[in-house]
BALOBA-1460 file (C-alpha; in Angstrom, 3 decimals):
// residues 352
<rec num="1" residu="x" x="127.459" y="103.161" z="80.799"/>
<rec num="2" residu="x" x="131.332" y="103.194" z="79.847"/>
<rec num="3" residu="x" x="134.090" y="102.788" z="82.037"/>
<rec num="4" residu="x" x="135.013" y="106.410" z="81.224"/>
<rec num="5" residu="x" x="131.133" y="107.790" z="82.203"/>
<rec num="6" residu="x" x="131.503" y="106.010" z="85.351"/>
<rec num="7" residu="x" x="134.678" y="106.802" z="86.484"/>
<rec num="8" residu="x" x="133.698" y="110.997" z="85.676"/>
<rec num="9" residu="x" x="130.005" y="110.601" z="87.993"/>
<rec num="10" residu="x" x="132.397" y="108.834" z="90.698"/>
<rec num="11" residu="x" x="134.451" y="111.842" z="90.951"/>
<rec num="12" residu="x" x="131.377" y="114.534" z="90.261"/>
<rec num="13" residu="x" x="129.577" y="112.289" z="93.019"/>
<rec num="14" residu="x" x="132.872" y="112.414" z="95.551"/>
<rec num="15" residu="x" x="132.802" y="116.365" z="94.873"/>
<rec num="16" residu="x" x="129.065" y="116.847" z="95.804"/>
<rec num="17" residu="x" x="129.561" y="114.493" z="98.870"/>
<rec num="18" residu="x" x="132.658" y="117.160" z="99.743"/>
<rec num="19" residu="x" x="130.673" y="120.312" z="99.740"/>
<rec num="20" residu="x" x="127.955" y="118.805" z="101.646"/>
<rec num="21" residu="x" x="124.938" y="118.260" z="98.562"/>
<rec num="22" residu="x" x="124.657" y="114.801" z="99.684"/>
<rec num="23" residu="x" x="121.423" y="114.121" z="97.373"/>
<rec num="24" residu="x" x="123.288" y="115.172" z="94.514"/>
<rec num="25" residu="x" x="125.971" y="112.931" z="95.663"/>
<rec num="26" residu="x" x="122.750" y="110.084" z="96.220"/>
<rec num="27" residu="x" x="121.958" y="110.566" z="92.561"/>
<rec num="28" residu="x" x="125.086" y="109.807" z="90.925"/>
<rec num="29" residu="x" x="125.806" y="107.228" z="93.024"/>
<rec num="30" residu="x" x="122.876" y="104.578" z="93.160"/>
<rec num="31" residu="x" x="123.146" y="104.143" z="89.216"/>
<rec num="32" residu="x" x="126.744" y="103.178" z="89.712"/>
<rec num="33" residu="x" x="125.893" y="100.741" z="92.323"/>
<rec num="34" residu="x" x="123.405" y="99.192" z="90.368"/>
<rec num="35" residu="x" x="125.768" y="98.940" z="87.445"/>
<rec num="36" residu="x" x="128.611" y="97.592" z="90.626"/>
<rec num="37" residu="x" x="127.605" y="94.759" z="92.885"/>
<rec num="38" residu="x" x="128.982" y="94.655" z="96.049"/>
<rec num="39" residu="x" x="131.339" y="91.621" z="94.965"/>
<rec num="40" residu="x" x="132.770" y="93.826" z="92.703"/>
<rec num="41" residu="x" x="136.041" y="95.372" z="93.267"/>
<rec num="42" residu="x" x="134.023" y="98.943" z="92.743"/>
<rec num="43" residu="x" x="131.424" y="97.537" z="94.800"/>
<rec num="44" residu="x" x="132.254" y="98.314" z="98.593"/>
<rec num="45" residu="x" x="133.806" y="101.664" z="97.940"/>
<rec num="46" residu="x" x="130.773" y="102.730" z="95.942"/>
<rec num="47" residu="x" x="128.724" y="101.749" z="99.398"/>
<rec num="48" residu="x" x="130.776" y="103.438" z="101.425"/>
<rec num="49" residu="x" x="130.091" y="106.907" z="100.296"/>
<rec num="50" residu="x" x="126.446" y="106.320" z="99.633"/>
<rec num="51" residu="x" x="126.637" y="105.817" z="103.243"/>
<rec num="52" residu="x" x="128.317" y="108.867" z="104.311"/>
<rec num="53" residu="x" x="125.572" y="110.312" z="102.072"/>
<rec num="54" residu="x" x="122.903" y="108.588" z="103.595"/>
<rec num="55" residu="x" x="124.634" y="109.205" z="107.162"/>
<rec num="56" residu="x" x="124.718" y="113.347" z="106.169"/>
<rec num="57" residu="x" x="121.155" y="113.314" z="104.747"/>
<rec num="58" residu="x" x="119.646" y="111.401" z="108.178"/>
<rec num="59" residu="x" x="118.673" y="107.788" z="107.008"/>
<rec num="60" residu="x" x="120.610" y="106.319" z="109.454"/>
<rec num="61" residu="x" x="118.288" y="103.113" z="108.534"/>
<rec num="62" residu="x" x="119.561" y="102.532" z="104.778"/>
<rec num="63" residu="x" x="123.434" y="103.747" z="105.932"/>
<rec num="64" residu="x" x="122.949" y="100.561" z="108.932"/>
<rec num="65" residu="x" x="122.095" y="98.068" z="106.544"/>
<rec num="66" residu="x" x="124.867" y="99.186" z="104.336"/>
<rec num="67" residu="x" x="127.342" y="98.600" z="106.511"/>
<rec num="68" residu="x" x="126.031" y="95.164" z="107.890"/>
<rec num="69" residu="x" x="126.468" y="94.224" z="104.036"/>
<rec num="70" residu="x" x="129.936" y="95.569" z="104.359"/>
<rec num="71" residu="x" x="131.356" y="94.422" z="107.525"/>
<rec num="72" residu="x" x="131.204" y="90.846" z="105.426"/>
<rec num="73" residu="x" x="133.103" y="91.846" z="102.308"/>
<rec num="74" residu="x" x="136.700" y="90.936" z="101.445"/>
<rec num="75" residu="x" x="138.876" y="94.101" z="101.775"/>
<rec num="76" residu="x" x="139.984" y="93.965" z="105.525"/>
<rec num="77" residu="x" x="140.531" y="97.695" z="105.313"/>
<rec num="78" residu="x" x="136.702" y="98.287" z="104.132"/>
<rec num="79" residu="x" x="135.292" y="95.753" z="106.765"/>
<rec num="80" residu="x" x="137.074" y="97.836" z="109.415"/>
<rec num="81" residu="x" x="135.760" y="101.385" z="108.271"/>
<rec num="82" residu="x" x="132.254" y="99.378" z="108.104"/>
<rec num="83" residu="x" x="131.991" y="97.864" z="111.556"/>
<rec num="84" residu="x" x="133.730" y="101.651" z="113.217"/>
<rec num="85" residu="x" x="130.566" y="103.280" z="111.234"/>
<rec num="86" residu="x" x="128.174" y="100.794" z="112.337"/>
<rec num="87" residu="x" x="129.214" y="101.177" z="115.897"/>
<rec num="88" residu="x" x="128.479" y="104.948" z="115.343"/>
<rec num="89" residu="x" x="125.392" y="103.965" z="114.037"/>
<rec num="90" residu="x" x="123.931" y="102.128" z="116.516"/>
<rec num="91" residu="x" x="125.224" y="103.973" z="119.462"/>
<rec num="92" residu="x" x="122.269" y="104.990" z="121.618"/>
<rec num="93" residu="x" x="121.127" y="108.653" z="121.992"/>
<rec num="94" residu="x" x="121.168" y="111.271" z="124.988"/>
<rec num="95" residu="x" x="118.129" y="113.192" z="125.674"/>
<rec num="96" residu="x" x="119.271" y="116.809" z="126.259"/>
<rec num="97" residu="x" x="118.127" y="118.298" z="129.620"/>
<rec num="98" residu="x" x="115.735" y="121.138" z="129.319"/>
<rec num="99" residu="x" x="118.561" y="122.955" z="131.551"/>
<rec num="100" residu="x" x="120.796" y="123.064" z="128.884"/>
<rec num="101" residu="x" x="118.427" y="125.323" z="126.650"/>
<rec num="102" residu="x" x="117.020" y="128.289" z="126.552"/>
<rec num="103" residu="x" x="113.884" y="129.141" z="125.548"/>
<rec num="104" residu="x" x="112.581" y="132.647" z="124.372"/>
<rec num="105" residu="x" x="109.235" y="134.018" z="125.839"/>
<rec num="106" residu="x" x="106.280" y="134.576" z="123.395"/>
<rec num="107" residu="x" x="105.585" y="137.843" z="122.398"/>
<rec num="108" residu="x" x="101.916" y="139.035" z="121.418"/>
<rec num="109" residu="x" x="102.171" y="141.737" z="119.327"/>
<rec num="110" residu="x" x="98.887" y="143.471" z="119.792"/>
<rec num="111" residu="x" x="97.383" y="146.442" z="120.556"/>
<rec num="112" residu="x" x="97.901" y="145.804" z="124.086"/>
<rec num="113" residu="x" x="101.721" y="144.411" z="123.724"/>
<rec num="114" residu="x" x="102.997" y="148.359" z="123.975"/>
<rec num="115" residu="x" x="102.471" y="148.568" z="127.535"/>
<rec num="116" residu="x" x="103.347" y="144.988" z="128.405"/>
<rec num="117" residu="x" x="106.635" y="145.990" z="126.039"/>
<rec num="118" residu="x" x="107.207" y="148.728" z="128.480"/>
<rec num="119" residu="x" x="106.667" y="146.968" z="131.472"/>
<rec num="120" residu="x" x="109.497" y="144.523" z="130.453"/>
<rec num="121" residu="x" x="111.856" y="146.768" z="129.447"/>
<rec num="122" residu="x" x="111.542" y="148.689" z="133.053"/>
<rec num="123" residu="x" x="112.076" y="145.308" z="134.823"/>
<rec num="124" residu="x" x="115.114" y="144.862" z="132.437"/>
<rec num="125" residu="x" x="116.153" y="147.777" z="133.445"/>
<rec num="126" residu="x" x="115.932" y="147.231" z="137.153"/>
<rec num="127" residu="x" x="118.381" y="144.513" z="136.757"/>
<rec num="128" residu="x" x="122.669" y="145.333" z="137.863"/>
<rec num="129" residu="x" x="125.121" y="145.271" z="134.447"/>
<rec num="130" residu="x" x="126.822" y="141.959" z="134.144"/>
<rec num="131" residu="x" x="130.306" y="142.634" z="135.639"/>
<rec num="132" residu="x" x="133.160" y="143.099" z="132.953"/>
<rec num="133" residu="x" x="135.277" y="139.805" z="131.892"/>
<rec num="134" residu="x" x="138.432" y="139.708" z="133.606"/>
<rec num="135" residu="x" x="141.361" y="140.394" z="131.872"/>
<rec num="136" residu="x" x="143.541" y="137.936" z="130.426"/>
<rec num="137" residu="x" x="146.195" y="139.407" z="129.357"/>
<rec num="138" residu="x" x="148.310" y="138.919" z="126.051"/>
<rec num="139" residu="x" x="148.688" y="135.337" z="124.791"/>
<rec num="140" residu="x" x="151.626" y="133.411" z="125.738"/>
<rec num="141" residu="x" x="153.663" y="130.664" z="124.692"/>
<rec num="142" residu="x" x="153.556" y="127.513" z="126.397"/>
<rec num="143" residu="x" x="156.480" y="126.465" z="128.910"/>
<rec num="144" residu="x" x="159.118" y="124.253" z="127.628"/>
<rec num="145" residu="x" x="157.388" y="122.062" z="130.991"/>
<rec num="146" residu="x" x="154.287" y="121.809" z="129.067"/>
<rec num="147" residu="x" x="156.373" y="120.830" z="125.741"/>
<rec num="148" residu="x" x="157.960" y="117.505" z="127.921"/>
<rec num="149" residu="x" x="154.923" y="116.732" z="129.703"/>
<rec num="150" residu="x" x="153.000" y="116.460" z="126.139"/>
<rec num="151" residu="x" x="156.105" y="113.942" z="125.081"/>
<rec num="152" residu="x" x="156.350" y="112.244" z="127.828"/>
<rec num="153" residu="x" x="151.729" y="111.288" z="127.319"/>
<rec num="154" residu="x" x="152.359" y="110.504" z="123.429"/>
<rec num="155" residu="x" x="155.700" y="108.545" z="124.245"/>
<rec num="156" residu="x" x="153.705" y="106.452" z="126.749"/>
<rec num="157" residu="x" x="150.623" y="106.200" z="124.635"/>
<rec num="158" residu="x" x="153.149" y="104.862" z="121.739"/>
<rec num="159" residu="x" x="154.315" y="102.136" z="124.436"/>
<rec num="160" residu="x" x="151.206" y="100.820" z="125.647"/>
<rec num="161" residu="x" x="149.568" y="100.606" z="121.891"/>
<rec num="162" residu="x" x="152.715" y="99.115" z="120.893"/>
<rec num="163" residu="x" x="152.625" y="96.531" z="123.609"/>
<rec num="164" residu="x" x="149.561" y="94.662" z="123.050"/>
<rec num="165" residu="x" x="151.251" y="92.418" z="120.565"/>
<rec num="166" residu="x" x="153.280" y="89.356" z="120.106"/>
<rec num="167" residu="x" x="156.412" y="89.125" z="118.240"/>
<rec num="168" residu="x" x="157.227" y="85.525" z="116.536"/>
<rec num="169" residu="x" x="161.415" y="85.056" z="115.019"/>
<rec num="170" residu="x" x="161.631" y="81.734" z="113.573"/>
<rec num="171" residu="x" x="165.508" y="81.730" z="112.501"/>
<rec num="172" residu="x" x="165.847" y="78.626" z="109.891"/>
<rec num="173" residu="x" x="168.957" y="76.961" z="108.426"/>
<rec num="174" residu="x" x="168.778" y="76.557" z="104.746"/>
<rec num="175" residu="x" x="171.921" y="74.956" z="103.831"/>
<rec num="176" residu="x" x="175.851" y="76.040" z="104.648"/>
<rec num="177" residu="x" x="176.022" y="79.463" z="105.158"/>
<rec num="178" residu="x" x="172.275" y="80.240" z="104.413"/>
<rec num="179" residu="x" x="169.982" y="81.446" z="106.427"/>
<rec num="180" residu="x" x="166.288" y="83.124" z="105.854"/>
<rec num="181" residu="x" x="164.311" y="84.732" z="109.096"/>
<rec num="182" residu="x" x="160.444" y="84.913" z="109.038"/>
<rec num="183" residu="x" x="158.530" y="87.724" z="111.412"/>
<rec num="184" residu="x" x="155.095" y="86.798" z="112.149"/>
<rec num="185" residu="x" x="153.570" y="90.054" z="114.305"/>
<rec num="186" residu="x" x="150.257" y="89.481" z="115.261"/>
<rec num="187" residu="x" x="148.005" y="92.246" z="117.308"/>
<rec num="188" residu="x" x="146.185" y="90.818" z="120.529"/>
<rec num="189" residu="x" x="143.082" y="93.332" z="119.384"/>
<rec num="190" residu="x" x="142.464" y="91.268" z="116.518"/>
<rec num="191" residu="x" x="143.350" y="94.824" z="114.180"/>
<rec num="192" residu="x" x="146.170" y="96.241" z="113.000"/>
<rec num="193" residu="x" x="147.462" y="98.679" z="115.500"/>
<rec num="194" residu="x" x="149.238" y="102.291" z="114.368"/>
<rec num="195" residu="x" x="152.563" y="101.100" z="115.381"/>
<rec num="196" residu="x" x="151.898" y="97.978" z="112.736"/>
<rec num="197" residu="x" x="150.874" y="100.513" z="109.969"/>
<rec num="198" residu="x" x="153.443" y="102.800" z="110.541"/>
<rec num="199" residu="x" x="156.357" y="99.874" z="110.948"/>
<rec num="200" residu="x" x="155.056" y="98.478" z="107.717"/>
<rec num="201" residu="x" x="155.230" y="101.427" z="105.506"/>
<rec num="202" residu="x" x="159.187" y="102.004" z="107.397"/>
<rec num="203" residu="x" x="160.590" y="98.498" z="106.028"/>
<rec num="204" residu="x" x="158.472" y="99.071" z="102.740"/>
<rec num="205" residu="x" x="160.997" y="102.458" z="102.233"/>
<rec num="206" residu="x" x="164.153" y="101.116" z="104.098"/>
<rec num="207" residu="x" x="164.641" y="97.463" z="104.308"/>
<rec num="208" residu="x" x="164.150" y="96.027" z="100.262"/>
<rec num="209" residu="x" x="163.738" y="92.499" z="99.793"/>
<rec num="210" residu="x" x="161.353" y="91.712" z="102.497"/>
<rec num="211" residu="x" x="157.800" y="89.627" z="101.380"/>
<rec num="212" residu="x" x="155.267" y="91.700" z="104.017"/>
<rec num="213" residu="x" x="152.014" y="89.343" z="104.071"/>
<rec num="214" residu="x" x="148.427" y="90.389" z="106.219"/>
<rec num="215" residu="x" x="147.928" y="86.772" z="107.206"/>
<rec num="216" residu="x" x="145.082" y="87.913" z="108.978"/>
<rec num="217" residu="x" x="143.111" y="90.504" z="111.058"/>
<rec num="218" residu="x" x="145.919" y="92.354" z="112.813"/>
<rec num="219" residu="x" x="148.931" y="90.023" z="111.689"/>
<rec num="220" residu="x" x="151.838" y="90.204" z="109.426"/>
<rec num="221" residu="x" x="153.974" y="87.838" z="108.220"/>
<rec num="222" residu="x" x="157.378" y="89.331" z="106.957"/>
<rec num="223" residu="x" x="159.644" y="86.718" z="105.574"/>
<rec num="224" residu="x" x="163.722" y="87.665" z="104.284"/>
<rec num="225" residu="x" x="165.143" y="85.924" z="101.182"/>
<rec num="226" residu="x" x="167.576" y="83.111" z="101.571"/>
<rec num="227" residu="x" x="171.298" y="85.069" z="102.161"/>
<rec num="228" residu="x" x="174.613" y="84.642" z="104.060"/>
<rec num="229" residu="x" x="175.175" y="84.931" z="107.821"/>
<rec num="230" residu="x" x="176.775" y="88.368" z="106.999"/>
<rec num="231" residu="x" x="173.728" y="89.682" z="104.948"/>
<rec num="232" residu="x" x="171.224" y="88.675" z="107.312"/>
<rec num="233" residu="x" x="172.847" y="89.922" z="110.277"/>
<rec num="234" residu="x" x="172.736" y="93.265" z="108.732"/>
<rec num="235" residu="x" x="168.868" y="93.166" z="107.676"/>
<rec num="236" residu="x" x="168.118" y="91.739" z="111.736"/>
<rec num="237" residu="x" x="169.569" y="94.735" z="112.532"/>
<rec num="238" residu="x" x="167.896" y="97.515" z="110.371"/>
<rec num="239" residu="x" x="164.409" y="95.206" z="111.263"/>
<rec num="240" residu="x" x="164.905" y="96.042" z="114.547"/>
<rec num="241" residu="x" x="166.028" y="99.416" z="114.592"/>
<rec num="242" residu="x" x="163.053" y="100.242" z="112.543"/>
<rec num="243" residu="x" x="160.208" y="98.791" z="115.236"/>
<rec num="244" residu="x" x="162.265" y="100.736" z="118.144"/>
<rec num="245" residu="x" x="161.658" y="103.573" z="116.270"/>
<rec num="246" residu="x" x="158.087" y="103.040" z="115.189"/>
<rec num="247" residu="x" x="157.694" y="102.541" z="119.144"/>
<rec num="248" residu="x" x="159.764" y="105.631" z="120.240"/>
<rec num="249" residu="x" x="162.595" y="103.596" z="122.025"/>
<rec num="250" residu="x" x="166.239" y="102.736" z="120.926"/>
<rec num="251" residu="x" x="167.248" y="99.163" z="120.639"/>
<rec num="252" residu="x" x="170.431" y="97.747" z="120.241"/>
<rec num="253" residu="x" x="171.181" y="95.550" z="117.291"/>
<rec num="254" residu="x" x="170.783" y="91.947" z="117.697"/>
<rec num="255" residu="x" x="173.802" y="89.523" z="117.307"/>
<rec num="256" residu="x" x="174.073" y="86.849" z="114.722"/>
<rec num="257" residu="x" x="176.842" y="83.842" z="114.460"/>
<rec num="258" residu="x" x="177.418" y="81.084" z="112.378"/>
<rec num="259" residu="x" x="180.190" y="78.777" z="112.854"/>
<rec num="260" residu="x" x="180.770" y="75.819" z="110.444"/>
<rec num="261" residu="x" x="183.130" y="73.311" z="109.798"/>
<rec num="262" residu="x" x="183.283" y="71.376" z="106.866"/>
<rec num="263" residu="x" x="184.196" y="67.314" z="107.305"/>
<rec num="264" residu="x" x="183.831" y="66.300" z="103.891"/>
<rec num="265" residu="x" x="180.495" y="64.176" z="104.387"/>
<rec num="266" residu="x" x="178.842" y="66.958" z="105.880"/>
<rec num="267" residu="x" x="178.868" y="70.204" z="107.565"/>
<rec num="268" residu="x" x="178.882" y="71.065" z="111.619"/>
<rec num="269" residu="x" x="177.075" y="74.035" z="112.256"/>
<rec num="270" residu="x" x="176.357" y="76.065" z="115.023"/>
<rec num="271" residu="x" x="174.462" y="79.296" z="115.229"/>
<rec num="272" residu="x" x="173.531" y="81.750" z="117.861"/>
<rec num="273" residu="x" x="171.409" y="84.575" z="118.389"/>
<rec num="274" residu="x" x="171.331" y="86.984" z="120.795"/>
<rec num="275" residu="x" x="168.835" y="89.621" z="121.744"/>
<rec num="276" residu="x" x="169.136" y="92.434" z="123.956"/>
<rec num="277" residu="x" x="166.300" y="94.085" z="125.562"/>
<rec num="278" residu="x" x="167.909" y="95.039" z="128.975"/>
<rec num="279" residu="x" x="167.205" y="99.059" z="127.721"/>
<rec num="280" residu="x" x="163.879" y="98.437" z="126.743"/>
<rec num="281" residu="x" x="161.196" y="99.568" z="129.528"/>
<rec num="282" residu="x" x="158.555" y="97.565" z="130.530"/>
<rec num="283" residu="x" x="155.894" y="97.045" z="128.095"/>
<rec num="284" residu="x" x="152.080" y="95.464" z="129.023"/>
<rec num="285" residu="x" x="151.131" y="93.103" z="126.886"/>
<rec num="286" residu="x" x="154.546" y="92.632" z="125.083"/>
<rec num="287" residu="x" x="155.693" y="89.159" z="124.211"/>
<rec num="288" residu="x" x="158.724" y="88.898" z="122.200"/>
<rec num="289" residu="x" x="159.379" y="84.893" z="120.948"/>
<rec num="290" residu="x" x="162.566" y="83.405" z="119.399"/>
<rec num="291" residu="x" x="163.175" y="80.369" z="118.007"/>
<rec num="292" residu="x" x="165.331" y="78.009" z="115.612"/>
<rec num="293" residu="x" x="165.061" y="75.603" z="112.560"/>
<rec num="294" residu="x" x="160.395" y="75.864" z="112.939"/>
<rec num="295" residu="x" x="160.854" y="75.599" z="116.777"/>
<rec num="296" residu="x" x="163.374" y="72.869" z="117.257"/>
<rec num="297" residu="x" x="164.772" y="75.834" z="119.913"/>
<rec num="298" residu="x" x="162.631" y="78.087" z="121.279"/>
<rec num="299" residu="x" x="163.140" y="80.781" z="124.007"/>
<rec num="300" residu="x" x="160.979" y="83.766" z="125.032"/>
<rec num="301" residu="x" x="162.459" y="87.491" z="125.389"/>
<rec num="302" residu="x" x="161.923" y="89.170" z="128.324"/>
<rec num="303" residu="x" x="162.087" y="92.945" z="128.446"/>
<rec num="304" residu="x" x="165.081" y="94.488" z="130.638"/>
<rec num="305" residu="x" x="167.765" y="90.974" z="129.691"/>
<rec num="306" residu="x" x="169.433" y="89.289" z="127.612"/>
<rec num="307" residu="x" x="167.896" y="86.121" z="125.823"/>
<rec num="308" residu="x" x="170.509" y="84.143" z="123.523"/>
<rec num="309" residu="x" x="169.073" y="80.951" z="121.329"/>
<rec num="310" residu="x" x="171.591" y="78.593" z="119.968"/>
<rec num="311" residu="x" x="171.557" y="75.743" z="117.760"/>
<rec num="312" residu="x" x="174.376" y="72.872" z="116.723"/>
<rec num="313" residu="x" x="174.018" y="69.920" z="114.318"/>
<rec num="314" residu="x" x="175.262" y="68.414" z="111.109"/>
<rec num="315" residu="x" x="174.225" y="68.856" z="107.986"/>
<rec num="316" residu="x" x="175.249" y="65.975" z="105.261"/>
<rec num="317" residu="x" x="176.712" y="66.965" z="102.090"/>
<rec num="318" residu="x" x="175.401" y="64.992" z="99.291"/>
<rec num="319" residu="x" x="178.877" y="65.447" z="97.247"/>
<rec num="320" residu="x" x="180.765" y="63.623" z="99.724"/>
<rec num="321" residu="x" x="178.756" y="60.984" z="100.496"/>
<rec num="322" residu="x" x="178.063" y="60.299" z="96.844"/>
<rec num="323" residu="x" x="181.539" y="60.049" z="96.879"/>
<rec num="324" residu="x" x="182.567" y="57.694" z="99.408"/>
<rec num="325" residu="x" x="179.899" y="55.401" z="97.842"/>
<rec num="326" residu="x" x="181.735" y="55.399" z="95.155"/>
<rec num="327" residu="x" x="184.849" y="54.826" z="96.779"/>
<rec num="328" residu="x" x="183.248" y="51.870" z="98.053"/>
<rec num="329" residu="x" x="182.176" y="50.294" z="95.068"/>
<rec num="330" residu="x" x="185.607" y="50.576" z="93.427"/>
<rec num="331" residu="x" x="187.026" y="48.788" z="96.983"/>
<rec num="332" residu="x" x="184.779" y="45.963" z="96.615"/>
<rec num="333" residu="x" x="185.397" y="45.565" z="92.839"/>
<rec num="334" residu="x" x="189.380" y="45.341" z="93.176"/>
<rec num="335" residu="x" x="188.681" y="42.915" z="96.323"/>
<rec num="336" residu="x" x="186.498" y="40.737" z="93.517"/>
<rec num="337" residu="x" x="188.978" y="40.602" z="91.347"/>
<rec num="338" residu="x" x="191.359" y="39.273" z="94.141"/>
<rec num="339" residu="x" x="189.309" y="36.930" z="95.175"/>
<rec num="340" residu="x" x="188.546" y="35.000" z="91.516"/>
<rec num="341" residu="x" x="192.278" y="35.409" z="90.748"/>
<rec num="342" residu="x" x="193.251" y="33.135" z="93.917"/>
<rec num="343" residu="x" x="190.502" y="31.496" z="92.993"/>
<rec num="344" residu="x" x="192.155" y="30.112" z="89.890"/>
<rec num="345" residu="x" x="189.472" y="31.766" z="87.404"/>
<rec num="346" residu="x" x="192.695" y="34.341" z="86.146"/>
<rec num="347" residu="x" x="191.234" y="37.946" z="85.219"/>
<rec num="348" residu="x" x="188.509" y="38.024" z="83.273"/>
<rec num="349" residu="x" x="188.688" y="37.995" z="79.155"/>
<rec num="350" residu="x" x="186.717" y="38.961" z="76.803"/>
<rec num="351" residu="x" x="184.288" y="36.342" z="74.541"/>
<rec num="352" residu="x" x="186.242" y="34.536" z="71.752"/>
C-alpha cells in the first residue's frame, strides 16, 4: 500500500469514526496497523482511534489491551491520553436501582383484554389531573453578582492548579557582561499542568530566543541565549509577566544589576537579583527557588516579600595576565644581561 493510499483510508477511517460507523472505521484501520507497528511514528496514533472504535462498538477488552500497549510508548502526549482512557476503562460499574426505572405492564390482547381494557381506563380515570407546572416566568439574565462570583471560582481554581509546582532560576555568569538564565519548572503531579501548556505556547508567541525543553513528565527546561545585563533584564521581565498572566495575577518585574570593574588582570563583578512577590497571594504548593553561578548562591522566594540573591568575585582576564608574563620575561632578560656584563662576559656577539 502507498504512502498516498494510506494517508486517504486514515482520513476516510477518521470520518467514519466521526459520524459514529465505528466498524467501518475498524475496517480501514486494522490494515493500516498491520502495515504500522506500534514503534512506528504512525503506530500509536493509528491505536488510538481503533480504540475509540473499539470503545464505541463495546469491546472494552481489545480497547484495554490497547492502551496497556500504549501507556509504554514514547510520545508523552500519547502515553497520557492512554493511561486517562485506561482509567475509564477499568473503572468499575454501578448497578442501576430498579427505582430508577419504570417498567410498563403486559398487555394480553385477547378476546378477553376489551373488558380488562375498560376496567383500566375507568381506574385511570378515577385518578385527580396532575396539577399545572408553576410558572416561571420569562428568562432572565444573570446578575452582574453571579458574573464575579463565577471569576472569583475560575481565578481560584487557576491559583491552586498553578501552585502545585516548583520554580528553579539558576542565574550564571558567562564572562564580563554576559549572562544566560535557565528555568527549570517542574509539576509536583508528575504531568504537565494547564497553566504549563498555556505558559508555554505564551513565550513560544512573545518571548523569541528561548530553547523550551520537556525534560520530563511535567517539567520544562527553558534556557535564554548568552546576552548583556541590559538584554536579559528585559527578557526576566517579559518571562515573568507572562506566568502572572498564565496564573491570573500581576507581578512586578524582577530587578537585575551588574556592576564590574575592570583591573587589568581581571574583572570584579558583582550581580544582584531581586524578586518581588510581596503582591502575590498565597499559593499551596508554590515553591519559587533562586540561585547563582549552578548554586554557588541559593535563596528560596517566599510569596508576600522580597527575596534578593547577590553574588561578587573576580574573574581573570587572560589578556592581561598573558601580558604581565610577558612583562616578566622581558624583566628577567634585561636583569641577565646585567648580570653577565658585570660579570666581565661584555654583551653577547654573534659566532665568528
Amino acid at each position: 500500500m502507498s504512502e498516498q493510499d494510506a494517508a486517504l483510508d486514515l482520513s476516510e477511517a477518521e470520518a467514519a469514526l466521526e459520524r459514529g460507523d465505528y466498524g467501518q472505521g475498524l475496517e480501514l484501520l486494522l490494515p493500516l496497523a498491520e502495515q504500522h507497528p506500534l514503534n512506528s511514528p504512525e503506530g500509536p496514533g493509528l491505536r488510538l482511534l481503533m480504540i475509540t472504535a473499539w470503545m464505541g462498538q463495546g469491546q472494552d477488552e481489545q480497547a484495554i489491551a490497547t492502551c496497556r500497549l500504549l501507556s509504554r510508548c514514547r510520545d508523552p502526549k500519547l502515553r497520557q491520553q492512554a493511561k486517562q482512557l485506561l482509567g475509564v476503562l477499568e473503572a468499575p460499574s454501578l448497578d442501576r436501582p430498579e427505582r430508577w426505572s419504570m417498567r410498563m405492564p403486559q398487555l394480553e390482547l385477547n378476546g378477553s383484554g376489551s373488558g380488562q381494557t375498560s376496567t383500566m381506563r375507568r381506574r385511570r380515570s378515577r385518578r385527580p389531573e396532575p396539577p399545572p407546572p408553576p410558572p416561571t416566568g420569562p428568562t432572565r439574565s444573570p446578575a452582574a453578582g453571579f458574573a464575579v462570583l463565577v471569576m472569583a471560582v475560575l481565578l481560584g481554581i487557576t491559583l491552586l492548579l498553578s501552585g502545585c509546582v516548583r520554580i528553579e532560576a539558576d542565574l550564571d555568569l558567562r564572562g564580563p557582561d554576559r549572562l544566560a538564565l535557565t528555568w527549570d519548572v517542574r509539576s509536583t503531579q508528575q504531568r504537565p499542568l494547564p497553566w504549563q501548556e498555556q505558559f508555554e505556547r505564551d513565550l513560544q508567541r512573545e518571548v523569541p530566543g528561548l530553547k523550551i525543553e520537556q525534560t520530563g513528565p511535567g517539567r520544562q527546561q527553558i534556557s535564554s541565549r548568552v546576552a548583556s545585563s541590559h538584554e536579559l533584564a528585559q527578557q526576566i521581565a517579559t518571562v515573568v509577566a507572562v506566568a502572572g498572566r498564565a496564573a491570573g495575577v500581576s507581578l512586578p518585574p524582577p530587578t537585575l544589576k551588574l556592576e564590574e570593574r575592570n583591573w587589568l588582570l581581571g574583572v570584579q563583578q558583582h550581580v544582584q537579583l531581586m524578586v518581588d512577590l510581596s503582591d502575590l497571594p498565597e499559593i499551596p504548593g508554590l515553591d519559587v527557588h533562586l540561585s547563582l553561578n549552578h548554586g554557588q548562591v541559593e535563596r528560596t522566594a517566599v510569596t508576600g516579600t522580597t527575596t534578593e540573591v547577590s553574588w561578587q568575585g573576580w574573574r581573570w582576564n587572560p589578556l592581561g595576565l598573558g601580558g604581565v608574563v610577558i612583562l616578566m620575561l622581558l624583566i628577567s632578560s634585561m636583569v641577565l644581561q646585567v648580570v653577565r656584563r658585570k660579570l666581565g662576559f661584555g654583551f653577547p656577539e654573534l659566532p665568528s
